[in-house]
DRENNU-883252 format. One record per residue (C-alpha): residue number from 1; residue in one letter; z, x, y. Coordinates in steps of 0.05 Angstrom, whole numbers. Layout:
! residues N
  num  residuo      c3      c1      c2
  NUM        a       Z       X       Y
...
//
This chain:
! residues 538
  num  residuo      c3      c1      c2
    1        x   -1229    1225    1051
    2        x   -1234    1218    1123
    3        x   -1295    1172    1131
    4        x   -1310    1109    1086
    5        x   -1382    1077    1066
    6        x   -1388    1020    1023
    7        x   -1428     954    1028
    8        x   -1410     880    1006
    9        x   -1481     844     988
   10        x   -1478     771     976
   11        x   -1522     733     941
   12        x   -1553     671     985
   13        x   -1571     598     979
   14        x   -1640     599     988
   15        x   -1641     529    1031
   16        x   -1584     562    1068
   17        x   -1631     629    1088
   18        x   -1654     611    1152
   19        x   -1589     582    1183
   20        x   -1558     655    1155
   21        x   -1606     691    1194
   22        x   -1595     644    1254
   23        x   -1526     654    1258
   24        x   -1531     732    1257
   25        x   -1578     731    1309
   26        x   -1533     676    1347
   27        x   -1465     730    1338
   28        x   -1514     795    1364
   29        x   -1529     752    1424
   30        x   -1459     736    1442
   31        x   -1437     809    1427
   32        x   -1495     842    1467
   33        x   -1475     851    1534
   34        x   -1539     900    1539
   35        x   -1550     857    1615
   36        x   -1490     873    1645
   37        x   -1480     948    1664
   38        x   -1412     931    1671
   39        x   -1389     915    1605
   40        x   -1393     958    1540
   41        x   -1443     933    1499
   42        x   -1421     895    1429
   43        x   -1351     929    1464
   44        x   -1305     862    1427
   45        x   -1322     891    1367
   46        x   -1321     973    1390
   47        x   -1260     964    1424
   48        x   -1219     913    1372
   49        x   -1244     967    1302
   50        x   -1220    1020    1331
   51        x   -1240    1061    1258
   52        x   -1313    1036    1265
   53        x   -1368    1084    1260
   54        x   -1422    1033    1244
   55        x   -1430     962    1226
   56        x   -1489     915    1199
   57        x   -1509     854    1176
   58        x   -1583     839    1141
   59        x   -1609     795    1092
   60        x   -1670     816    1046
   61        x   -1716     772    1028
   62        x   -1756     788     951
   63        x   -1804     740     913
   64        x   -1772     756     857
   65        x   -1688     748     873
   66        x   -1651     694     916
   67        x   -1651     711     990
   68        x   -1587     773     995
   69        x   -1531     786    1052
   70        x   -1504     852    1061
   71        x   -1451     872    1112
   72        x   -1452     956    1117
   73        x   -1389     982    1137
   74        x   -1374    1057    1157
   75        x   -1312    1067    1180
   76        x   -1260    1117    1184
   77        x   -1195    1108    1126
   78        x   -1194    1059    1076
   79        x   -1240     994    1087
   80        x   -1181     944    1085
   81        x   -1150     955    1164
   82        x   -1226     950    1199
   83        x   -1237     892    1147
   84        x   -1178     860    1178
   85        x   -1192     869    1247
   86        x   -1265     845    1241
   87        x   -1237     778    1208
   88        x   -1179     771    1267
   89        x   -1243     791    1311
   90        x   -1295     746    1283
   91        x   -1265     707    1224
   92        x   -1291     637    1243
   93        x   -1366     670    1245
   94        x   -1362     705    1186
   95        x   -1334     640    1148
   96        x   -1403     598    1170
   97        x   -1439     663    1142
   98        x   -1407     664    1077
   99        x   -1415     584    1064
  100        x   -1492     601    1063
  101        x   -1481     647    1003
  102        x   -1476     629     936
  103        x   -1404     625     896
  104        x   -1399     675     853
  105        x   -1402     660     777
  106        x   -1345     706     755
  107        x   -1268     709     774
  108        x   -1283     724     850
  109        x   -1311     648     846
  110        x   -1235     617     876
  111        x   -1237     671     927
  112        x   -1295     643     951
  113        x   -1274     567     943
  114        x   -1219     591     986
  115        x   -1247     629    1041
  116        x   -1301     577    1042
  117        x   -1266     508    1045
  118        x   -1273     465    1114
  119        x   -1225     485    1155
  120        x   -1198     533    1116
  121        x   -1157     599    1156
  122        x   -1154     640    1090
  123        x   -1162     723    1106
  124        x   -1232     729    1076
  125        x   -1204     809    1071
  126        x   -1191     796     997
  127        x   -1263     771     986
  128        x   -1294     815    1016
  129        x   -1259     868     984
  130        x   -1272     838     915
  131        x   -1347     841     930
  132        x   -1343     910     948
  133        x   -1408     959     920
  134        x   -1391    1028     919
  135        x   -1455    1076     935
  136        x   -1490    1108     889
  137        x   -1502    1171     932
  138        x   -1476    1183    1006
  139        x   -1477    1231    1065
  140        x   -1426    1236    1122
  141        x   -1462    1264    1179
  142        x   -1405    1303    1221
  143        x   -1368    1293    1163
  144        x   -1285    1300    1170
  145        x   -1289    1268    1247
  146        x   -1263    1213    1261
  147        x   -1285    1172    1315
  148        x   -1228    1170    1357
  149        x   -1247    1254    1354
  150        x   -1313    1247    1371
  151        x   -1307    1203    1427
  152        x   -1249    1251    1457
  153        x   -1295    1313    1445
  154        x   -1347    1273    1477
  155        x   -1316    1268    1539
  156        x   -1288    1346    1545
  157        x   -1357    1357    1536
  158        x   -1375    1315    1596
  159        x   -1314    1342    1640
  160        x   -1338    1405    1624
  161        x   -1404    1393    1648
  162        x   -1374    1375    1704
  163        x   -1333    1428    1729
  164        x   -1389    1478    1699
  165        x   -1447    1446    1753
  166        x   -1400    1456    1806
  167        x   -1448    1443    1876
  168        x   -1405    1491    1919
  169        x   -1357    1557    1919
  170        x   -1373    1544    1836
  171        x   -1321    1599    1813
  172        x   -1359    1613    1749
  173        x   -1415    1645    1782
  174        x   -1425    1717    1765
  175        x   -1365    1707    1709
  176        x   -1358    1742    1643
  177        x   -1361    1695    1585
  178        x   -1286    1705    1566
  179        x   -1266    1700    1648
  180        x   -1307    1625    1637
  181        x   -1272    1611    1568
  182        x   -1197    1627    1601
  183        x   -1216    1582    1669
  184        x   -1245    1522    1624
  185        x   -1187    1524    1584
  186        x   -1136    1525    1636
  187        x   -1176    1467    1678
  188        x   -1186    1429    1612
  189        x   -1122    1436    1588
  190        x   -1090    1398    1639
  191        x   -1129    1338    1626
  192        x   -1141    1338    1549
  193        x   -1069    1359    1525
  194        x   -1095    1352    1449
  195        x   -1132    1425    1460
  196        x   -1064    1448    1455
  197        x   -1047    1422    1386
  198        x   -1074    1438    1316
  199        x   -1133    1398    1301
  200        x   -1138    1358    1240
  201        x   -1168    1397    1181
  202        x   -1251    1359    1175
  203        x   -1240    1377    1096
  204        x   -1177    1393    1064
  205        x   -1182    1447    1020
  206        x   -1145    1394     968
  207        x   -1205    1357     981
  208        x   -1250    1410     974
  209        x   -1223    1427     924
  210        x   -1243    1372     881
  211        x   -1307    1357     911
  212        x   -1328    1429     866
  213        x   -1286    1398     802
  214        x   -1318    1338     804
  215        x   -1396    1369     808
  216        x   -1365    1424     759
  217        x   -1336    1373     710
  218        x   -1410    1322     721
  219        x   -1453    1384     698
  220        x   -1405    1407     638
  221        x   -1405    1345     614
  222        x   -1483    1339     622
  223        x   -1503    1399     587
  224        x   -1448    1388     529
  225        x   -1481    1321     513
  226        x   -1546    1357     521
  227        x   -1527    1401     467
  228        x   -1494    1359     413
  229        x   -1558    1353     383
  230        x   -1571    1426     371
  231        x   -1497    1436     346
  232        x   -1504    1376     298
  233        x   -1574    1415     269
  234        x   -1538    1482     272
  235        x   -1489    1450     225
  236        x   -1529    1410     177
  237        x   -1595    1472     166
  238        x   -1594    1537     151
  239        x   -1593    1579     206
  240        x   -1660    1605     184
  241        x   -1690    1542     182
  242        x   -1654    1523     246
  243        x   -1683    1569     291
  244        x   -1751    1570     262
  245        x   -1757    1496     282
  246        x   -1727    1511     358
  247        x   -1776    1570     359
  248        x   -1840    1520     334
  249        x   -1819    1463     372
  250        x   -1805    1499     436
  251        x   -1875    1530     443
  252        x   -1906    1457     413
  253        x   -1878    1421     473
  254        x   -1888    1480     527
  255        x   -1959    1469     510
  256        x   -1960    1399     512
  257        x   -1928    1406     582
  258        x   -1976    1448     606
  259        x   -2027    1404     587
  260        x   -1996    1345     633
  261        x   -1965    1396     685
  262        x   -2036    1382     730
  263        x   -2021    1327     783
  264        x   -2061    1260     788
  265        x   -2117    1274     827
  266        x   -2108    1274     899
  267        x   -2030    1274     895
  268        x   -2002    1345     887
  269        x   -1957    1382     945
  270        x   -1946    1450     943
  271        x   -1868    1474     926
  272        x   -1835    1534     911
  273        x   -1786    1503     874
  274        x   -1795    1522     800
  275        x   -1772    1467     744
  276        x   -1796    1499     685
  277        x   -1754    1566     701
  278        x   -1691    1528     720
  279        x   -1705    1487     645
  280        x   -1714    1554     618
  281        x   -1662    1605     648
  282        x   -1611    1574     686
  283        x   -1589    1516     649
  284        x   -1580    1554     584
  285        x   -1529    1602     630
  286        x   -1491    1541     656
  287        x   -1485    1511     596
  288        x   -1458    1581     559
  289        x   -1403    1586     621
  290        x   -1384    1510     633
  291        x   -1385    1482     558
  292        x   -1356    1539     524
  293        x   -1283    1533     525
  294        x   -1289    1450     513
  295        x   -1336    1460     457
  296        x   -1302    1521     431
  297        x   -1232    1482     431
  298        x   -1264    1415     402
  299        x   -1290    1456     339
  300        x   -1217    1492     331
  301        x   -1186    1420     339
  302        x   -1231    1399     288
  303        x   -1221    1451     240
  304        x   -1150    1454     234
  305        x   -1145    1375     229
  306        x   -1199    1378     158
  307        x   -1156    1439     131
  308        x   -1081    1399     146
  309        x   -1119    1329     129
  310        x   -1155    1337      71
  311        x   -1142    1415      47
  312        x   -1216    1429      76
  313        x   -1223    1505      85
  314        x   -1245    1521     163
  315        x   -1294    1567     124
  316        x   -1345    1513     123
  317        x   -1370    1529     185
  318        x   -1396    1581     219
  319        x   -1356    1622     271
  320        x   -1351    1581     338
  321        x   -1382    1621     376
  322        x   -1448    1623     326
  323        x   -1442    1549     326
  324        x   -1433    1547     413
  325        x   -1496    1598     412
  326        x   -1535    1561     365
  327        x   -1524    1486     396
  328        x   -1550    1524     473
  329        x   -1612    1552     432
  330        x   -1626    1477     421
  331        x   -1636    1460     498
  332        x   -1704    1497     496
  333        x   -1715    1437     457
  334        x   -1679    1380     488
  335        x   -1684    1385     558
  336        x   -1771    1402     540
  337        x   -1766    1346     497
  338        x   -1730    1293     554
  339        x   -1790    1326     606
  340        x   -1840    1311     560
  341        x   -1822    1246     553
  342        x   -1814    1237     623
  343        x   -1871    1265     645
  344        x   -1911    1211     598
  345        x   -1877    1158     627
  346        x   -1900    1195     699
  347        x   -1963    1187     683
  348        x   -1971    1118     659
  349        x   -1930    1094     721
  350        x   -1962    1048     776
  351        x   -1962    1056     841
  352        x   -1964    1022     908
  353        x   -2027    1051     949
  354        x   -2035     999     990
  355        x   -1971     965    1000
  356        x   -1961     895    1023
  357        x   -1935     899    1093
  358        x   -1921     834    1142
  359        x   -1948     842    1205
  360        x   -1895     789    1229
  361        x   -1840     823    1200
  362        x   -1861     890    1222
  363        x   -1862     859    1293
  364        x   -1796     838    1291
  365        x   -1767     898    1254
  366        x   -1800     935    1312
  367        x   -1768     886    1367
  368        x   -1701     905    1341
  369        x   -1704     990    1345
  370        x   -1706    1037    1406
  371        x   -1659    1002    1454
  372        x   -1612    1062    1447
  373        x   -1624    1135    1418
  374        x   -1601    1117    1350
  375        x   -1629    1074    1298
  376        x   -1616    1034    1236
  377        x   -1660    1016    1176
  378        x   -1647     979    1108
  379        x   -1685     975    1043
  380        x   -1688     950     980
  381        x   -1735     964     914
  382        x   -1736     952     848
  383        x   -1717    1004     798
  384        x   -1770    1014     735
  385        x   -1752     994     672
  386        x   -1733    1028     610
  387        x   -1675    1072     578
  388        x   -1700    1144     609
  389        x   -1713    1119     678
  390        x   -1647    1084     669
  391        x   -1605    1143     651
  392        x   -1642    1192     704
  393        x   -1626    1139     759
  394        x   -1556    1133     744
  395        x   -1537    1202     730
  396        x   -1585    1232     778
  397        x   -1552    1197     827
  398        x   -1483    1220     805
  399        x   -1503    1284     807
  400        x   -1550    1292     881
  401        x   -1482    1257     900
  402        x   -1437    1310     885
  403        x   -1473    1354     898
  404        x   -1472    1330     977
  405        x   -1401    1327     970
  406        x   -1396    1397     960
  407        x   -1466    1428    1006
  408        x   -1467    1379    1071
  409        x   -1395    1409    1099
  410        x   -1414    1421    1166
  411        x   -1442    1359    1199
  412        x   -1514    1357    1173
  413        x   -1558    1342    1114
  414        x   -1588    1408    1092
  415        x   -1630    1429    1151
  416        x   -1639    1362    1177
  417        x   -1597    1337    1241
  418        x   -1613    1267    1248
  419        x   -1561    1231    1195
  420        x   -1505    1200    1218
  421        x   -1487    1157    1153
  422        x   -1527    1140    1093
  423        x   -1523    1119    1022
  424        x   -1553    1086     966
  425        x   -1525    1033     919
  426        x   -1552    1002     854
  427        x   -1546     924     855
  428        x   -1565     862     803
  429        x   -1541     898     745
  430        x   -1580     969     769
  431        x   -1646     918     771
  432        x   -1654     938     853
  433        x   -1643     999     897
  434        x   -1607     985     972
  435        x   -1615    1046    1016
  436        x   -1580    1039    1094
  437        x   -1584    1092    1145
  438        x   -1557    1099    1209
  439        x   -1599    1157    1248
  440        x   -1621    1186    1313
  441        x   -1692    1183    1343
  442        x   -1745    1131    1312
  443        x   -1759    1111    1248
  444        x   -1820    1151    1235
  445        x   -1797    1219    1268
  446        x   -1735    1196    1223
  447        x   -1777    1202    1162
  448        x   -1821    1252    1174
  449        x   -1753    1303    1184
  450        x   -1738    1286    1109
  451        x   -1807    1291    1085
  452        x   -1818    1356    1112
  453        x   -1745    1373    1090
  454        x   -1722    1339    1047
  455        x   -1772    1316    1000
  456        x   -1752    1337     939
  457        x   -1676    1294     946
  458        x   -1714    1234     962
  459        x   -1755    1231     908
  460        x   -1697    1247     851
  461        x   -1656    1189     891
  462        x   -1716    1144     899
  463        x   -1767    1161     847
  464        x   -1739    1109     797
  465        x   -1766    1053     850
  466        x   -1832    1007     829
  467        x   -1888    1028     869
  468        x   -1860    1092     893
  469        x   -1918    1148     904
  470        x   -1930    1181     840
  471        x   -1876    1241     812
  472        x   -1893    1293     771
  473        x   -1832    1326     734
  474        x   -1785    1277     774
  475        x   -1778    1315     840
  476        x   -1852    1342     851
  477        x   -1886    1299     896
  478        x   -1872    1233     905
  479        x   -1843    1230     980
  480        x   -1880    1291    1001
  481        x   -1937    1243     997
  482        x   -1930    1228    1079
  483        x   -1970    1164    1081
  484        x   -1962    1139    1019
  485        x   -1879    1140    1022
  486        x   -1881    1118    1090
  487        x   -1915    1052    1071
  488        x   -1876    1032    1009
  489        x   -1816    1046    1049
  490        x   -1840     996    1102
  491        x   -1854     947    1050
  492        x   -1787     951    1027
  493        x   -1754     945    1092
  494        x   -1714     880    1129
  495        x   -1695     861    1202
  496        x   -1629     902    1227
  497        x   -1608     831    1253
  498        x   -1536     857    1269
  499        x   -1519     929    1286
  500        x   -1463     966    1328
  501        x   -1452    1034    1342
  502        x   -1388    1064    1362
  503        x   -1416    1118    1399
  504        x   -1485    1100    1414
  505        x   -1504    1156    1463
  506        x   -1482    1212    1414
  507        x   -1531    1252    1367
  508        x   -1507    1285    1305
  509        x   -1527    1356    1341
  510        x   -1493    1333    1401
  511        x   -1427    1318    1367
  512        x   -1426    1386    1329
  513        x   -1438    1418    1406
  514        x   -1377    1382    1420
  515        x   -1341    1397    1373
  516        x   -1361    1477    1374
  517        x   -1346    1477    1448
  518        x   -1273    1448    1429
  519        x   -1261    1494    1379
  520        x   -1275    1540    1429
  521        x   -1229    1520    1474
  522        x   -1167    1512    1436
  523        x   -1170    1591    1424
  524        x   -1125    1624    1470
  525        x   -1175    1684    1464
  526        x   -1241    1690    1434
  527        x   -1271    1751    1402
  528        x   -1336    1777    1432
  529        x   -1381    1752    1393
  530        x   -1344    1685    1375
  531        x   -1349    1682    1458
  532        x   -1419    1696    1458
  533        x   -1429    1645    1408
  534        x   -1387    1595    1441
  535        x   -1423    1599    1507
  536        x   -1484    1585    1482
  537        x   -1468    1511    1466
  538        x   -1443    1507    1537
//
């Protein structure tokens, strides 16, 4: 993997809160050079990572938990060489940070005793590293460039500009587009040697490669555990008596969904998107072409170990594939039975109408966004209880995961073009939510893009949150509900106090245009269309 996202959150002292956030705000001022159009802003830190994307520090304040501190790190490689270079960088800042947060109760605890000490000059690399949280869910925008690439691309893109806007004797005038593509090339050449050498693959096809066995291997083993309790009743009843029960039970519960499929009043979106037909049709076909051969192999295994073990004839049971057919005629009642249950639980859920906003901290939220084209927000929420909700958080977000992994392979998020990095992580023993973004435009034109297009993700990957806007059949709803979403989300928010970007002038649509319109150009020769499609971006 290229490109790296991961976050270290730290539990804080709660006397020690304020000085935390005071010494943030102390190490943005000394970084920000945003007054002198000379210098590159936060540029110590840009130029001395050179494998940072993004970088931030917040701390979230909740009634309910200790004070937190999380550093957000995206970066290209492993974490360890950019968490070296920020401790050569800014060791000594980072130390007073980390002596506001609490020691850690478990073996990290002499880590931190270490790091911590006066006067101590131990790497806090290890620590850190210890502390790690792995996301939950996450999305590379421009995924498989790294920034040294983007930044290079970025400036062919600007050179080309350049010698494109020509003011006089511009030789491109009245050119065809491959007489352009041969004249850029030759002129660009010359000063960007790298268009002569094979780029680096954005995703390996050993990468891809596993990115499909992973989500492959997630849902098989999802819809076999989905169907050991069908293949346990195939066993134990008749087969008679077997599917007269699927048969009852599965027009029992269809009716009792249909009865709770209305929304709560005032809360239903319009979709196209279907549950009951994927429940009903496609599942059952994944399950027959994914599970098969494993369930077909246990059952053989199983077999021949009775007969060799205990002189058990295999004739006991039925045929394997009977038994393989049988268990999948049991997910009309299963995966019914789990929506049923979740749909009660959907309907009995709370929610946050009127969230509980400070003004104050909106101010400063507010006092910290626009100052470039990019932005950065934070949240955290609590997750609703219970051993449904529990499993549909944890393995729902396995599986939109994945799934990313193997749809967002060309720079953006579905139809959306305003992600540069984002994930999710579960913290306090899955009790809380954290959700960090690092995106173009503001906040609420942010937001709105993945309401209007992505509504339906946000709400499987934050529907598990108290207070979010009521769900109906875990993906109907919930975020579509404008307003309503974009108030709990403000609730849940906290002060970027600390952010850098690498490249902070760059869009995620403008580094795909630069890197189209270097793909272009390290073609000798372009097809007609491909050149027609190339100029375009020009």
């Amino acid at each position: 993997m290229l490109q790296t996202t991961l976050s270290v959150p730290l539990d804080v002292k709660p006397e020690s809160a304020s000085r935390l956030n005071s010494l943030i705000t102390a190490f943005r001022k000394a970084e920000d050079a945003r007054d002198d159009p000379t210098a590159v802003n936060f540029g110590r830190l840009i130029e001395g990572i050179p494998t940072l994307h993004f970088f931030s520090m917040s701390v979230f304040e909740d009634s309910a938990y200790d004070p937190i501190f999380i550093l957000e790190i995206n970066c290209d490689g492993a974490p360890e060489p950019f968490l070296q270079e920020l401790d050569r960088l800014a060791g000594s800042e980072l130390r007073d940070m980390l002596r506001c947060c609490k020691e850690p109760l478990d073996g990290n605890a002499q880590l931190y005793r270490e790091v911590t000490d006066e006067g101590s000059s131990v790497p806090i690399v290890p620590y850190l590293k210890a502390m790690t949280q792995a996301p939950s869910v996450f999305h590379h925008g421009n995924r498989g460039l790294r920034r040294s690439r983007i930044i290079e691309e970025a400036a062919l893109f600007r050179d080309v500009r350049a010698e494109l806007d020509t003011p006089e004797d511009n030789p491109y005038f009245g050119s065809t587009v491959p007489e352009i593509h041969k004249r850029l090339r030759d002129q660009m050449t010359s000063k960007f040697p790298w268009l002569a050498k094979e780029p680096e693959p954005r995703i390996s096809k050993a990468e891809r490669l596993m990115d499909i066995a992973r989500l492959v291997s997630f849902a098989a083993v999802v819809l076999i555990v989905l169907s050991l309790p069908g293949v346990i009743a195939a066993l134990i009843f008749s087969k008679f008596v077997y599917i007269t029960a699927v048969i009852i039970l599965f027009f029992v519960i269809s009716y009792l969904l249909y009865r709770m499929h209305e929304p709560l009043p005032n809360t239903g979106v319009t979709t196209n998107f279907k549950l009951m037909r994927v429940i009903t049709q496609q599942i059952p076909i994944l399950f027959l072409l994914l599970s098969y051969p494993i369930i077909a192999g246990v059952l053989w295994l199983l077999q021949i170990g009775l007969r060799h073990a205990f002189g058990v004839s295999s004739q006991w049971a039925a045929p394997v594939t009977e038994i393989i057919v049988l268990g999948n005629l049991g997910l009309f009642v299963v995966i019914p039975g789990l929506v049923l249950w979740l749909r009660t639980l959907e309907l009995n859920d709370s929610s946050l109408y009127k969230a509980s906003i400070d003004p104050d901290k909106v101010a400063e939220i507010l006092e910290h966004e626009d100052w470039v084209s990019q932005n950065h927000m934070g949240s955290i929420v609590h997750v609703r209880p219970g051993v449904l909700r529990t499993l549909i958080a944890r393995f729902g977000h396995r599986g939109l995961g994945l799934l990313l992994r193997v749809k967002a392979t060309e720079g953006y998020l579905g139809s959306m073009r305003t992600v540069h990095f984002a994930h999710w992580a579960f913290l306090n023993n899955h009790s809380r939510l954290l959700f960090f973004s690092n995106f173009d435009q503001s906040w609420g034109s942010y937001l709105d893009d993945f309401i209007e297009k992505a509504h339906v993700g946000l709400t499987l990957a934050w529907g598990c949150g108290v207070g979010f806007p009521p769900t109906r059949f875990l993906i109907y709803d919930g975020a579509s509900h404008g307003r309503l979403f974009k108030n709990w989300a403000l609730a849940s928010r906290t002060v970027s106090r600390f952010w850098v970007s690498a490249y902070p002038d760059l869009s995620v649509d403008q580094i795909e245009r630069n890197f189209r319109i270097a793909s272009g150009l390290r073609k000798k020769e372009l097809s007609p269309e491909e050149a027609n499609e190339w100029a375009r971006d020009l």
